[in-house]
PDB file of N, CA, C and O in Angstrom:
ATOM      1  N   UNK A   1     179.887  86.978  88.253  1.00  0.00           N
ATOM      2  CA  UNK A   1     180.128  87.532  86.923  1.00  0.00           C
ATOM      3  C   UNK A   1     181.584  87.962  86.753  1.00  0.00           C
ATOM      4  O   UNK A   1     182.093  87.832  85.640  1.00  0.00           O
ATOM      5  N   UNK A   2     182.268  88.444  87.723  1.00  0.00           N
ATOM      6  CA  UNK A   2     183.109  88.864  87.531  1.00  0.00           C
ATOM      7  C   UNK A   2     184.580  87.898  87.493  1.00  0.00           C
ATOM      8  O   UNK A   2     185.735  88.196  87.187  1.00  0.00           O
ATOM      9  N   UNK A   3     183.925  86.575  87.969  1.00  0.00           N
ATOM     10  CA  UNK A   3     185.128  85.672  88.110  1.00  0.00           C
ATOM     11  C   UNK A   3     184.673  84.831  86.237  1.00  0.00           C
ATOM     12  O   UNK A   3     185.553  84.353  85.521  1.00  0.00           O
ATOM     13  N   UNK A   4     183.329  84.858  85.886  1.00  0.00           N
ATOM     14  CA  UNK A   4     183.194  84.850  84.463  1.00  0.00           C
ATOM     15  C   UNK A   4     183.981  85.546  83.484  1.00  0.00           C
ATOM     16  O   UNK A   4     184.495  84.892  82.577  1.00  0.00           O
ATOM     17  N   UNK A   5     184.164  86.963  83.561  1.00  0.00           N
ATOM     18  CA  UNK A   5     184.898  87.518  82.690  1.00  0.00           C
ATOM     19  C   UNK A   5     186.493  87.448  82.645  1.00  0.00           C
ATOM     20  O   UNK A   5     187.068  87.471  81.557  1.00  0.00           O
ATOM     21  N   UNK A   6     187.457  87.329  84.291  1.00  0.00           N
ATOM     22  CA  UNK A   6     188.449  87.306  84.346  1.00  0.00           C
ATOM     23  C   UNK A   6     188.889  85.358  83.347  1.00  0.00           C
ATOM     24  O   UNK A   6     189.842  84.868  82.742  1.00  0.00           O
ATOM     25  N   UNK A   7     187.775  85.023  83.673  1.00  0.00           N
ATOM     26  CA  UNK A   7     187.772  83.573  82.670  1.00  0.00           C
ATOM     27  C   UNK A   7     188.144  83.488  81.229  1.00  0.00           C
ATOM     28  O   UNK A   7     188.970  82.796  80.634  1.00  0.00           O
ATOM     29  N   UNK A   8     186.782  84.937  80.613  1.00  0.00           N
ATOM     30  CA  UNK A   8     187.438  84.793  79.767  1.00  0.00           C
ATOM     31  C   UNK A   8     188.469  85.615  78.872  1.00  0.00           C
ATOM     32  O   UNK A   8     188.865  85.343  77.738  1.00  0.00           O
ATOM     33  N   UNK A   9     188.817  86.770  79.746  1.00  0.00           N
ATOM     34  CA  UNK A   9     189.943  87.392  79.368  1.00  0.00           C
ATOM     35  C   UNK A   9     191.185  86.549  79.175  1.00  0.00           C
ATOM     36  O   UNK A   9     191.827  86.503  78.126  1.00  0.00           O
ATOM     37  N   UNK A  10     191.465  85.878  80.298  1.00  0.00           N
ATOM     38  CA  UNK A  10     192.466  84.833  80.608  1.00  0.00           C
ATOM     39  C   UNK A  10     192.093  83.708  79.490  1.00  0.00           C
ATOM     40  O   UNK A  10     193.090  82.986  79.464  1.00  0.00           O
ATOM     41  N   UNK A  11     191.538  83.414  78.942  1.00  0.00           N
ATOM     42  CA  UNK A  11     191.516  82.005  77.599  1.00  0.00           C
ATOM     43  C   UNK A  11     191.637  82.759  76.522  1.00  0.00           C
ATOM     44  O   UNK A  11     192.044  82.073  75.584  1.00  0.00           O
ATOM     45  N   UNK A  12     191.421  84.152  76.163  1.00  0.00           N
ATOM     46  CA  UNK A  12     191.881  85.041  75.163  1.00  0.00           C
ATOM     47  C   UNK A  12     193.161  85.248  75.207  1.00  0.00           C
ATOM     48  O   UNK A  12     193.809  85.162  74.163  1.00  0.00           O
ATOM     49  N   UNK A  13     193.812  85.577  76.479  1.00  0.00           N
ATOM     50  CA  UNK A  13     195.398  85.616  76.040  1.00  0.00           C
ATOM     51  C   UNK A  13     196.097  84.196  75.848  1.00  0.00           C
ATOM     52  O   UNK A  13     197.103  83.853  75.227  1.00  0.00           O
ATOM     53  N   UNK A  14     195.191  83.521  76.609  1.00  0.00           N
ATOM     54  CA  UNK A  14     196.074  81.576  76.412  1.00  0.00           C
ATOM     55  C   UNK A  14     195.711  81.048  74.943  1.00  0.00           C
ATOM     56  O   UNK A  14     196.304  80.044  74.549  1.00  0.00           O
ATOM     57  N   UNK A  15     194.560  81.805  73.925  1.00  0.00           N
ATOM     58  CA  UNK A  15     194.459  81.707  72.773  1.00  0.00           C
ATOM     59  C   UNK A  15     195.212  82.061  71.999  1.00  0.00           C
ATOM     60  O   UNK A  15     195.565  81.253  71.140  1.00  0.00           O
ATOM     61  N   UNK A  16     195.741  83.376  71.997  1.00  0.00           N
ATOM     62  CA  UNK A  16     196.982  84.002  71.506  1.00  0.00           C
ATOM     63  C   UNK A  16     198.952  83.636  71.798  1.00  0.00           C
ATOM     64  O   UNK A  16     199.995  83.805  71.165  1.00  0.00           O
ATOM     65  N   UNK A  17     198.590  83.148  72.957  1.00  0.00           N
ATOM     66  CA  UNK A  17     200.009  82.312  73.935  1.00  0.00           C
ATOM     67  C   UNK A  17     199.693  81.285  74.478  1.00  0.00           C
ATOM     68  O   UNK A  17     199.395  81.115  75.660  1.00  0.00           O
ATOM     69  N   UNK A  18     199.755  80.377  73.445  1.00  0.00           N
ATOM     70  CA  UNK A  18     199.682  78.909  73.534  1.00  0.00           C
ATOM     71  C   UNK A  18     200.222  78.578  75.063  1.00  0.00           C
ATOM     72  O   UNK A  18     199.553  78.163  76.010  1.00  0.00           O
ATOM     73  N   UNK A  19     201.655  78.890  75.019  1.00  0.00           N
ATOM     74  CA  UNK A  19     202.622  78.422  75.824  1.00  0.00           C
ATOM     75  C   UNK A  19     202.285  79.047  77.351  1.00  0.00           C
ATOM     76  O   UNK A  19     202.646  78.499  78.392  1.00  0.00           O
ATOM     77  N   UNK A  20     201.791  79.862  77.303  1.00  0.00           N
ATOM     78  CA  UNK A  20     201.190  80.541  78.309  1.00  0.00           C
ATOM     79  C   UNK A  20     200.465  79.331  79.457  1.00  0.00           C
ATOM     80  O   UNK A  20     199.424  78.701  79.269  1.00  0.00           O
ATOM     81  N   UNK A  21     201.365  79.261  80.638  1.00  0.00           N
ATOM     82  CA  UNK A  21     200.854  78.442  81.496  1.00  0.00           C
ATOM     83  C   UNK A  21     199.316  78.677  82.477  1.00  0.00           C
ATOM     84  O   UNK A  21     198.281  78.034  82.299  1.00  0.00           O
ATOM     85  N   UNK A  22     199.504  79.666  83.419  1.00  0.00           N
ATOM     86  CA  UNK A  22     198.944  80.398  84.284  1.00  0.00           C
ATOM     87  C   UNK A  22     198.741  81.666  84.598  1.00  0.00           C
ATOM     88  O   UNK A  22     199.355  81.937  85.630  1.00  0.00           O
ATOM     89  N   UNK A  23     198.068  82.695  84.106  1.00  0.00           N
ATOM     90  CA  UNK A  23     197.863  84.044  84.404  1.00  0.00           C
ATOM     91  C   UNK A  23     197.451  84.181  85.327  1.00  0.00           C
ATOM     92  O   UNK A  23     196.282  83.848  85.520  1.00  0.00           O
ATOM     93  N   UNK A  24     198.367  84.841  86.519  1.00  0.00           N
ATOM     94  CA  UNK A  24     197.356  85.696  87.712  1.00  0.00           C
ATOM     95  C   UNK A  24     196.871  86.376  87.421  1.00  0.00           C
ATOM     96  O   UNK A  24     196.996  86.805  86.274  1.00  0.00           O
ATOM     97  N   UNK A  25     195.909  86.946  88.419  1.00  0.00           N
ATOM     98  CA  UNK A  25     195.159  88.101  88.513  1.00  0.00           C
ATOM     99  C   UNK A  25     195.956  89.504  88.734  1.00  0.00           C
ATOM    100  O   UNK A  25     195.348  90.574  88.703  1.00  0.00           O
ATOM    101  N   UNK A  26     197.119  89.438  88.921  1.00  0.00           N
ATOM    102  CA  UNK A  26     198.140  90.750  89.498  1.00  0.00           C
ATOM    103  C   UNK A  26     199.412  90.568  88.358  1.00  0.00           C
ATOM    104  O   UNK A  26     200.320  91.399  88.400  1.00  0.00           O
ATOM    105  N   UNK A  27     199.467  89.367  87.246  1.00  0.00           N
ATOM    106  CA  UNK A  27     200.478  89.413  86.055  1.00  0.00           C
ATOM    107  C   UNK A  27     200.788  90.809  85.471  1.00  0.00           C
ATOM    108  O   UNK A  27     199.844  91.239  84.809  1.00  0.00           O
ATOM    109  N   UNK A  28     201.807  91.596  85.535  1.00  0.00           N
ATOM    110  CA  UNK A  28     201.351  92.958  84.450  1.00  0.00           C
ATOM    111  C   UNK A  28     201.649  92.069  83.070  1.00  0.00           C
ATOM    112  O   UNK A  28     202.586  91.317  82.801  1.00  0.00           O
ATOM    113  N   UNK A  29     200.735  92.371  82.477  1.00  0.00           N
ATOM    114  CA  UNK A  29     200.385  91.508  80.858  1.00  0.00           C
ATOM    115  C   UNK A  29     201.171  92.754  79.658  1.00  0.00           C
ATOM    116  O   UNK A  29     201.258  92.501  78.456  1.00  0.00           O
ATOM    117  N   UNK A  30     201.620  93.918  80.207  1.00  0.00           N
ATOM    118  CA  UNK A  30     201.919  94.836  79.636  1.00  0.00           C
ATOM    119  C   UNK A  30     203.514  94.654  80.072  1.00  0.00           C
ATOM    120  O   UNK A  30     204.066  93.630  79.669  1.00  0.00           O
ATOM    121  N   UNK A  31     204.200  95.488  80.785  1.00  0.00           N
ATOM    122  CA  UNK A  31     205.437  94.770  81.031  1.00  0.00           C
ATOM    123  C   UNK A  31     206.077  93.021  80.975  1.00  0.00           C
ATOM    124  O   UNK A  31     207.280  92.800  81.115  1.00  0.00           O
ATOM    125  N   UNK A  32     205.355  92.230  80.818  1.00  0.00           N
ATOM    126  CA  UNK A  32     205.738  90.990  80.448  1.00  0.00           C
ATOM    127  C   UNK A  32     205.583  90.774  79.141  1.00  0.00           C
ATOM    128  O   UNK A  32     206.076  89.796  78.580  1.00  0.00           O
ATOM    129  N   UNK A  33     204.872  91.686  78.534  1.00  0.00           N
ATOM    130  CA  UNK A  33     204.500  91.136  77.001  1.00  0.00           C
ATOM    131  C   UNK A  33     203.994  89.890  77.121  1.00  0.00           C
ATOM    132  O   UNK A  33     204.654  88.948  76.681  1.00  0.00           O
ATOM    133  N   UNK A  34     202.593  89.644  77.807  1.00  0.00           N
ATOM    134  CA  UNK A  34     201.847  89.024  77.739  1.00  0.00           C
ATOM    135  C   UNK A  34     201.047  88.571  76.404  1.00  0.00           C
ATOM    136  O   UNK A  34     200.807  87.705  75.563  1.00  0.00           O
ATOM    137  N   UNK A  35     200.808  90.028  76.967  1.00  0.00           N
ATOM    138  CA  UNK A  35     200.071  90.634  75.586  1.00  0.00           C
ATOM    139  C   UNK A  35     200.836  91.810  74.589  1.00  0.00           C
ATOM    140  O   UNK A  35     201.078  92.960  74.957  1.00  0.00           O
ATOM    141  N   UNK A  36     201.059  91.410  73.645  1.00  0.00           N
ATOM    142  CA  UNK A  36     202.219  92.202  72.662  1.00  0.00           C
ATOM    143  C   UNK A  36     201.440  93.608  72.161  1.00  0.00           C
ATOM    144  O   UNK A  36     200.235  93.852  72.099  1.00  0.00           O
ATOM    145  N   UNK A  37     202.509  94.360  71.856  1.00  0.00           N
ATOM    146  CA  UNK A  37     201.826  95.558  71.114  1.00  0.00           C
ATOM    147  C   UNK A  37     201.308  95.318  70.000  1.00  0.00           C
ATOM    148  O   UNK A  37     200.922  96.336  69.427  1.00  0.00           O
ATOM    149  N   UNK A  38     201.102  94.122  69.320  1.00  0.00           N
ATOM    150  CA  UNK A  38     199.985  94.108  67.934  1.00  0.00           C
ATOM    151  C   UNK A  38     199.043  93.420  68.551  1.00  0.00           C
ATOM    152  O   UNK A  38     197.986  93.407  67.918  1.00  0.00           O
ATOM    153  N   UNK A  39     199.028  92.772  69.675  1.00  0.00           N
ATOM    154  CA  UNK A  39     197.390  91.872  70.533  1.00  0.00           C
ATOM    155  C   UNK A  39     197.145  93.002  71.272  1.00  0.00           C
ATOM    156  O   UNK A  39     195.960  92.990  71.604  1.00  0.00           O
ATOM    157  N   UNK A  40     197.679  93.906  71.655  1.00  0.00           N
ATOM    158  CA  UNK A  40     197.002  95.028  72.485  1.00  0.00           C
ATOM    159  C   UNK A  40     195.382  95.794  71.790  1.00  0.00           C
ATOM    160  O   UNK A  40     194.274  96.034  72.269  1.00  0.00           O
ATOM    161  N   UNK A  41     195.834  95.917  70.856  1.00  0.00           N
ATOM    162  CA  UNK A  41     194.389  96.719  70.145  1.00  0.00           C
ATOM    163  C   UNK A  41     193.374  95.587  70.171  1.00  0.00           C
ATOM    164  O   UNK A  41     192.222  95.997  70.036  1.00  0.00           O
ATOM    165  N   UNK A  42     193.524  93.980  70.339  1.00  0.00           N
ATOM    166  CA  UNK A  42     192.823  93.395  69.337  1.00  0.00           C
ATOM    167  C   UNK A  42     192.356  93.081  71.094  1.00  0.00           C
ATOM    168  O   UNK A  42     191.145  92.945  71.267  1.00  0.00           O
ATOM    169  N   UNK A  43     193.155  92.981  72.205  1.00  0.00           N
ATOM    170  CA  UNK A  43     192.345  92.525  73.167  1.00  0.00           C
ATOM    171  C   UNK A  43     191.161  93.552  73.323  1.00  0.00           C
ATOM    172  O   UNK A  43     190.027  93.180  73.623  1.00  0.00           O
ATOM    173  N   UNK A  44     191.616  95.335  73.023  1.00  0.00           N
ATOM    174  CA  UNK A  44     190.847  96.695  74.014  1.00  0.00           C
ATOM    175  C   UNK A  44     189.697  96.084  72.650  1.00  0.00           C
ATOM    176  O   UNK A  44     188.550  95.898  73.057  1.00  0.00           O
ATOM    177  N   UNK A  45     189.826  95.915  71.812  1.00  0.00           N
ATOM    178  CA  UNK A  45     188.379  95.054  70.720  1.00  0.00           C
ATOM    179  C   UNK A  45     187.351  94.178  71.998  1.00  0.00           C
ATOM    180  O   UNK A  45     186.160  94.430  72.182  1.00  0.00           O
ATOM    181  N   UNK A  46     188.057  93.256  72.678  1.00  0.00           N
ATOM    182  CA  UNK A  46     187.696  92.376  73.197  1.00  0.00           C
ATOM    183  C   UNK A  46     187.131  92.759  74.025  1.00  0.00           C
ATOM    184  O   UNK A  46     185.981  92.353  74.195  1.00  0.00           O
ATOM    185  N   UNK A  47     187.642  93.602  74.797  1.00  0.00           N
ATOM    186  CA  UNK A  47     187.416  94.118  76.249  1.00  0.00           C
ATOM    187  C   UNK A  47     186.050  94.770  75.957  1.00  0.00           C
ATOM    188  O   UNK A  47     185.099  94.385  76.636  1.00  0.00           O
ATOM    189  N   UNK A  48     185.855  95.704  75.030  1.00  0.00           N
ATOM    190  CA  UNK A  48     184.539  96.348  74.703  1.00  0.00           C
ATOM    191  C   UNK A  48     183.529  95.647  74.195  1.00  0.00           C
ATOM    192  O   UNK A  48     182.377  96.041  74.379  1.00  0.00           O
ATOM    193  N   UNK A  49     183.858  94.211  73.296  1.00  0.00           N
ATOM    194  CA  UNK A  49     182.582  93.426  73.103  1.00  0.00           C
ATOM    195  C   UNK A  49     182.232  92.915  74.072  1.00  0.00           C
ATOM    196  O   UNK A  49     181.008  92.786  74.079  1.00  0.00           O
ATOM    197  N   UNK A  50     183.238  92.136  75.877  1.00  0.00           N
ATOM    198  CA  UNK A  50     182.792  91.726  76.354  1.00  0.00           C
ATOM    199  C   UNK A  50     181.869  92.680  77.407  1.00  0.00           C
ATOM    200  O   UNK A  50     181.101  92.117  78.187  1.00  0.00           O
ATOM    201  N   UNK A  51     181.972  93.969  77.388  1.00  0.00           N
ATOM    202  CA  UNK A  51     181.510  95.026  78.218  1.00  0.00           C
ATOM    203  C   UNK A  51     180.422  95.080  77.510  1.00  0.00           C
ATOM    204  O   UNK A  51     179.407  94.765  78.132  1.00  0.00           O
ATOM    205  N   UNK A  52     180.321  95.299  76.693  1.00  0.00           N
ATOM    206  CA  UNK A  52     179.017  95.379  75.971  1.00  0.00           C
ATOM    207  C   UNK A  52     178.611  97.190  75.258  1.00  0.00           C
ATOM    208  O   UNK A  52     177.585  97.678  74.785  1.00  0.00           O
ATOM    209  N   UNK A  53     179.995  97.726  75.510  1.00  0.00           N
ATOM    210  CA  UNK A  53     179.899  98.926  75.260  1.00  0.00           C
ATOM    211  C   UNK A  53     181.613  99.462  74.958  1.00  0.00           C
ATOM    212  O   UNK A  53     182.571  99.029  75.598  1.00  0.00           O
ATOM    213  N   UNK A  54     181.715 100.612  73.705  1.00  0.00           N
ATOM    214  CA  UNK A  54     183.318 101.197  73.928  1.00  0.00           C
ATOM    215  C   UNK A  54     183.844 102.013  75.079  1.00  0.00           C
ATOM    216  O   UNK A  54     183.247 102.798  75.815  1.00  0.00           O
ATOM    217  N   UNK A  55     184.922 101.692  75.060  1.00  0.00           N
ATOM    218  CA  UNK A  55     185.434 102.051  76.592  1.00  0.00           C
ATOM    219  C   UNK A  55     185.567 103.700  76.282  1.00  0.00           C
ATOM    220  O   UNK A  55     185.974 104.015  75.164  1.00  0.00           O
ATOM    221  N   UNK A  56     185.284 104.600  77.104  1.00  0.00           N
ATOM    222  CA  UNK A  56     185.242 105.994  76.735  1.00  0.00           C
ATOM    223  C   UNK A  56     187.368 106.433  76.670  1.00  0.00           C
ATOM    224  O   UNK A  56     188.280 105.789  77.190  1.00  0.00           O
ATOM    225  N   UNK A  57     187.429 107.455  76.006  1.00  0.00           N
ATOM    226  CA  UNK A  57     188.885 107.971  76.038  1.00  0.00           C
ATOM    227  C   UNK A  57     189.567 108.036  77.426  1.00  0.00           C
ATOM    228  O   UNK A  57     190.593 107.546  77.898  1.00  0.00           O
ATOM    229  N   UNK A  58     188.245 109.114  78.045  1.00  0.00           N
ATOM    230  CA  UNK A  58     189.452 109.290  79.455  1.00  0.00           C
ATOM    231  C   UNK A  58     189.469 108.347  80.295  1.00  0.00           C
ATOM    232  O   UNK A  58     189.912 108.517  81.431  1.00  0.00           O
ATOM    233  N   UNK A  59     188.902 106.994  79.794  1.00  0.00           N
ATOM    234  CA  UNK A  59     189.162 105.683  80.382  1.00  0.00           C
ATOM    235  C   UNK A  59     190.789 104.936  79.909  1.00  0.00           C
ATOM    236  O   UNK A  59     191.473 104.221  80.641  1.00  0.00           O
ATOM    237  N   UNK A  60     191.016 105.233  78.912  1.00  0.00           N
ATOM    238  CA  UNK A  60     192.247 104.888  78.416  1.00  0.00           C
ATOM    239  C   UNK A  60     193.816 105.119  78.826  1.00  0.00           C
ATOM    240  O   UNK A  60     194.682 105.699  78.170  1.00  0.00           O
ATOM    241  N   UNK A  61     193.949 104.332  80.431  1.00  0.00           N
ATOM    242  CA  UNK A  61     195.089 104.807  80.868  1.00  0.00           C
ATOM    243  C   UNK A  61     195.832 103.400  81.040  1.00  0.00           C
ATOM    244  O   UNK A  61     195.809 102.464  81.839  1.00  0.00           O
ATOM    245  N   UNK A  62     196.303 103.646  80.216  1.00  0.00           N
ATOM    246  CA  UNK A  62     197.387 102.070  80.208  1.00  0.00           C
ATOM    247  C   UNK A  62     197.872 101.451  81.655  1.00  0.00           C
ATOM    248  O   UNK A  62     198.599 100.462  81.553  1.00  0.00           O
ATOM    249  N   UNK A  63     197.648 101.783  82.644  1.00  0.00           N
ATOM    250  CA  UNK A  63     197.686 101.393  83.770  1.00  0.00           C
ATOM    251  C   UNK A  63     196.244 100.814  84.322  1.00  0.00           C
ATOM    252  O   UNK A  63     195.991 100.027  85.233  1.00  0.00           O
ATOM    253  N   UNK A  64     195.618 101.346  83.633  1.00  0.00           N
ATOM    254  CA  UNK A  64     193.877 100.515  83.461  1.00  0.00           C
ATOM    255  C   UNK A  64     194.171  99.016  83.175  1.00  0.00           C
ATOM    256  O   UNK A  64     193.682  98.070  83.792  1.00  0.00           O
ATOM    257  N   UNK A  65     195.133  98.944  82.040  1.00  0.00           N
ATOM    258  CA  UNK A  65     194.896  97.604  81.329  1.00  0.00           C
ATOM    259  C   UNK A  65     196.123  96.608  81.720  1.00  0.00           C
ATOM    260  O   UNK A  65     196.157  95.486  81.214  1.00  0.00           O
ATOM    261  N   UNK A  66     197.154  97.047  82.651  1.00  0.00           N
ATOM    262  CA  UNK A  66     198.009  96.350  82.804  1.00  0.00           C
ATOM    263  C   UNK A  66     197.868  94.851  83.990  1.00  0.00           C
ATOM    264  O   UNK A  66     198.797  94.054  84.126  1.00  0.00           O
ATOM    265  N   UNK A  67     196.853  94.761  84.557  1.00  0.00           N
ATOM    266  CA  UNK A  67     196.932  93.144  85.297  1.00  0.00           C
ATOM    267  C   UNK A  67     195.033  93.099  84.423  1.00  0.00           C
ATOM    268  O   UNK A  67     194.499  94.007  83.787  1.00  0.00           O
ATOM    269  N   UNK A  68     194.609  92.051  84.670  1.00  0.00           N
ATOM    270  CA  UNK A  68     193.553  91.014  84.476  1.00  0.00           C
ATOM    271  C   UNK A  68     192.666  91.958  85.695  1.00  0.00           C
ATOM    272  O   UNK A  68     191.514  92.375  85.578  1.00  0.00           O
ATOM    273  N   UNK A  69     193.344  92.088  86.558  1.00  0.00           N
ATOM    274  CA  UNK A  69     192.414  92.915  88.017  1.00  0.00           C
ATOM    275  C   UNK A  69     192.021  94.145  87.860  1.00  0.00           C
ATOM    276  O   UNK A  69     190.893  94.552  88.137  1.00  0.00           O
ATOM    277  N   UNK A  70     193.000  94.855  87.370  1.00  0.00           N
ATOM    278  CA  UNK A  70     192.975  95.928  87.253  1.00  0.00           C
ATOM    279  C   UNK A  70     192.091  96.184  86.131  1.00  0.00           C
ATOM    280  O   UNK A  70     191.543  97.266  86.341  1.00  0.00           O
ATOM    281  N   UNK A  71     191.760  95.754  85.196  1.00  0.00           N
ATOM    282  CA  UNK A  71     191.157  95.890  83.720  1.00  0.00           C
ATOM    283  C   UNK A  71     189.701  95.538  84.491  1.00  0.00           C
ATOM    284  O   UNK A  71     188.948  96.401  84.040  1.00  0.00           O
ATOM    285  N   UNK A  72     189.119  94.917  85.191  1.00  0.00           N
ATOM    286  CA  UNK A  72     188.312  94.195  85.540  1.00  0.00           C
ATOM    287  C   UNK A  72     187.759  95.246  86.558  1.00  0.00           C
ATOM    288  O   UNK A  72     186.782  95.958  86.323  1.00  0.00           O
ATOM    289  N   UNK A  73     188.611  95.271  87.909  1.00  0.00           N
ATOM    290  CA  UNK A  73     188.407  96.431  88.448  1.00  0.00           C
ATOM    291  C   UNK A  73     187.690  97.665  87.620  1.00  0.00           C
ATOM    292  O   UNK A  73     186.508  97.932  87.840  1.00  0.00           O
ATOM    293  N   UNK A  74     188.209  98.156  86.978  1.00  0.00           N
ATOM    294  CA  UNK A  74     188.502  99.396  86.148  1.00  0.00           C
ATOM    295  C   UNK A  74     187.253  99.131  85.231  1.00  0.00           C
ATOM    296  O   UNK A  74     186.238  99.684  85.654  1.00  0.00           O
ATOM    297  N   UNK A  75     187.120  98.525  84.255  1.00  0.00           N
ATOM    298  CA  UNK A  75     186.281  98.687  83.228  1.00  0.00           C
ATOM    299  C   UNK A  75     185.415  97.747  83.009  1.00  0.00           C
ATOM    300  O   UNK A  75     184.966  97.509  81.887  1.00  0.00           O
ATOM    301  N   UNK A  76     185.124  97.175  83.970  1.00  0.00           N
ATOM    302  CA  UNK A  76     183.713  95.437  84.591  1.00  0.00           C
ATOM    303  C   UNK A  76     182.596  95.881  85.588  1.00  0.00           C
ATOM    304  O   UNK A  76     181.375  95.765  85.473  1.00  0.00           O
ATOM    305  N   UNK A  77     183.620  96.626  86.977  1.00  0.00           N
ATOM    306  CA  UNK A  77     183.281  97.025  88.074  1.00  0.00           C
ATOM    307  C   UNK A  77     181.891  97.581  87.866  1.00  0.00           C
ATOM    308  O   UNK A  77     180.879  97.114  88.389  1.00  0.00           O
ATOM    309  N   UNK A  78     181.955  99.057  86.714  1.00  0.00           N
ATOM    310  CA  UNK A  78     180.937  99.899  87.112  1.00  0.00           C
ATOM    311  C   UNK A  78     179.529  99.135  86.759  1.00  0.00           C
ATOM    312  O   UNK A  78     178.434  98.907  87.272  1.00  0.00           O
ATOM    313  N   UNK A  79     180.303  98.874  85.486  1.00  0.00           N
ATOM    314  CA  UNK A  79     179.283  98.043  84.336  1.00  0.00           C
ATOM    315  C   UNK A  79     178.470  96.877  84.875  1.00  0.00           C
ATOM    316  O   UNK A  79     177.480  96.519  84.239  1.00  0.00           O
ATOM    317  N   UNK A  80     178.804  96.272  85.973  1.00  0.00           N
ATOM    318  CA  UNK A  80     178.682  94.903  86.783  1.00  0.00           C
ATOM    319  C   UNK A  80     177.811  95.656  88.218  1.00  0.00           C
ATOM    320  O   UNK A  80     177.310  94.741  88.871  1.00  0.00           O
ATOM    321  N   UNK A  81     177.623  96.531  88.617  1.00  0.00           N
ATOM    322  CA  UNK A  81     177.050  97.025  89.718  1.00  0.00           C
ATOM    323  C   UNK A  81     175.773  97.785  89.119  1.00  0.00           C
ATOM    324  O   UNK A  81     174.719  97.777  89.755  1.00  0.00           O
ATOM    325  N   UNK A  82     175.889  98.504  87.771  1.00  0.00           N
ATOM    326  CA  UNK A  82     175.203  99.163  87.014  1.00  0.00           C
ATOM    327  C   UNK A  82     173.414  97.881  86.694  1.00  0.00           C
ATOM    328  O   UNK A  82     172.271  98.227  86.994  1.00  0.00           O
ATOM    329  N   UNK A  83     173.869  96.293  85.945  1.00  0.00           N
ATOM    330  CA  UNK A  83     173.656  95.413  85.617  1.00  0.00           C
ATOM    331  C   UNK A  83     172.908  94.870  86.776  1.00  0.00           C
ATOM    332  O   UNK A  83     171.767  94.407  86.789  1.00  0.00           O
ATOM    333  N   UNK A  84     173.493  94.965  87.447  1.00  0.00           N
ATOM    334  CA  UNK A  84     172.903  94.244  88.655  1.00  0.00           C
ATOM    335  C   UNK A  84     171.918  94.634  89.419  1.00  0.00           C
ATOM    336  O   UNK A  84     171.555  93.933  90.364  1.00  0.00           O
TER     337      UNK A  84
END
């Protein structure tokens, strides 16, 4: 499941950045402007439909969301052990 979601996080930003070759798993998508400050809100949209739930506040630490791993780690992990 979890190599499912890094799937489709990663075709959401290659949707938005065409040009976008290869995202690692360790890219900071935040310092590269991967993902821009007007796709930022529209991915944490994303991130919560694909969770299946809104991400709580004191989850909201921009170091949460900066690699594909870390977001995944962070806000998949619990949800994915919970599920299971």
């Amino acid at each position: 499941m979890t190599d499912a979601v890094l799937a489709r996080l990663t075709d959401w930003i290659k949707d938005k950045n065409p040009e976008a070759q290869e995202i690692p798993e360790d890219l900071d998508i935040v310092e590269t402007r991967t993902v821009t400050s007007l796709q930022f809100v529209e991915f944490l949209l994303y991130i919560e439909e694909l969770r299946g739930s809104a991400i709580p506040s004191e989850e909201m630490d921009i170091d949460s969301f900066r690699t594909l791993r870390s977001i995944v780690d962070r806000h998949f992990a619990p949800t994915l052990t919970a599920g299971e």
